[in-house]
Each structure stands twice: as structure tokens, then as C-alpha cells.
N, C-alpha and C positions, 0 to 999 in steps of 0.2 A: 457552542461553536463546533462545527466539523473539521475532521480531518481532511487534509486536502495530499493531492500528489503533483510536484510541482513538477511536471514531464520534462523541462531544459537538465533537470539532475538526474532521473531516470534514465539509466543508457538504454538505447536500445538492443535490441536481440539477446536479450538473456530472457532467464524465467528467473522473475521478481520472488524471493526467500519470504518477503513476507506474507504472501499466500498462507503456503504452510501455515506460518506462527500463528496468523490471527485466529484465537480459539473462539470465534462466532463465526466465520467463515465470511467474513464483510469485504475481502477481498479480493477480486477476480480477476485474470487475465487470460485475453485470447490470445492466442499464438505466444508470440513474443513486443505484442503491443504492449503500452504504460499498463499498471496495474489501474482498476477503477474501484472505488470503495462503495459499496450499496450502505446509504446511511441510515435505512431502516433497520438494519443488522449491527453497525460498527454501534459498541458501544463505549468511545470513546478510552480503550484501555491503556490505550499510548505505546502499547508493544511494535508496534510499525514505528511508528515516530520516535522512539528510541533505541531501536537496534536493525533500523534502515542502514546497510553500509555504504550509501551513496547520498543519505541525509534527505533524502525525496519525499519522506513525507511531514507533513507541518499541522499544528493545531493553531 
């Protein structure tokens, strides 16, 4: 099952922290759009999903 990002909880106009953290780099964001996870990379470590401080992303 993949990681998803649910965009209603996502605010806009920030730069999403969990860029940074994921150490596969599975996560991306242009400008200040919603993060997007390339699922050929995430490998499912749950560091987004559990220290998202907006709770955006879901397994």
C-alpha cells in the first residue's frame, strides 16, 4: 500500500518539512504546491506519515 498526501490538510504556501526528512528523497515539491511522493523511491518508512505536523500524509 502507498503513501498518499491528502491536499484538504496540506496548507498551502509553505515548503512541506517533509522533503527534507525523507531519507530516499521520495518526496517532492514545486514552488509551494502539495508535496507529491514518486513511489518508485518512497520506501514506505512512515517518517512523513508520522511526523507530518498537519497530519497530510496517510498509509
Amino acid at each position: 500500500m502507498a503513501i498518499n498526501v491528502i491536499n484538504k490538510l496540506c496548507p498551502e504556501n509553505h515548503r512541506c518539512p517533509m522533503v527534507r526528512a525523507c531519507p530516499k528523497g521520495a518526496i517532492a515539491q514545486e514552488g509551494y504546491l502539495a508535496p507529491i511522493i514518486d513511489s518508485s523511491k518512497c520506501v514506505e518508512c512512515m517518517i512523513c506519515v508520522n511526523n507530518c505536523p498537519y497530519g497530510a500524509f496517510e498509509k
